[in-house]
N, C-alpha and C positions, 0 to 999 in steps of 0.2 A: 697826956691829958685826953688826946683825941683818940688815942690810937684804939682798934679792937672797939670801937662805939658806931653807932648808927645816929646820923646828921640831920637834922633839916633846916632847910633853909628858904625861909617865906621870901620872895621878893629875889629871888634869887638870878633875876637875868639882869637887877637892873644896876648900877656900878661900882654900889657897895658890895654887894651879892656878887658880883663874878669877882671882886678884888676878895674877898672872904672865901669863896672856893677854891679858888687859886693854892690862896693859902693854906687852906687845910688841906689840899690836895700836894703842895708841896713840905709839908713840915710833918706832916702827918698820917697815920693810914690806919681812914677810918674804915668800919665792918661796912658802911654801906651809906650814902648821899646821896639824901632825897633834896631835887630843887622846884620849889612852886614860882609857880609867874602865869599870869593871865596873858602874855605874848606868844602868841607860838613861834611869830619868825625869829623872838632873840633867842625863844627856845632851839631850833633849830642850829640857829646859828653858834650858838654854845655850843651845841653838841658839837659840831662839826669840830669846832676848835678844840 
């Protein structure tokens, strides 16, 4: 469904949004995952993880 697609995901550091990249990160593999959030440090902080 995901696979070979390119993603985005609004809202994406806050708890829905990292359990939903998780998940298409584990079930799936997508062409490319873009994630928006107006946080930088959970931005960061994602990253790292």
């Amino acid at each position: 469904m995901f696979d070979n697609q390119s993603i985005l995901t609004t809202g994406g550091t806050g708890s829905f949004g990292q359990k939903y990249t998780k998940t298409i990160l584990e079930c799936y593999k997508p062409k490319r995952l873009i994630i928006l959030s107006r946080y930088e440090l959970k931005q960061y902080e994602m990253q790292i993880e």
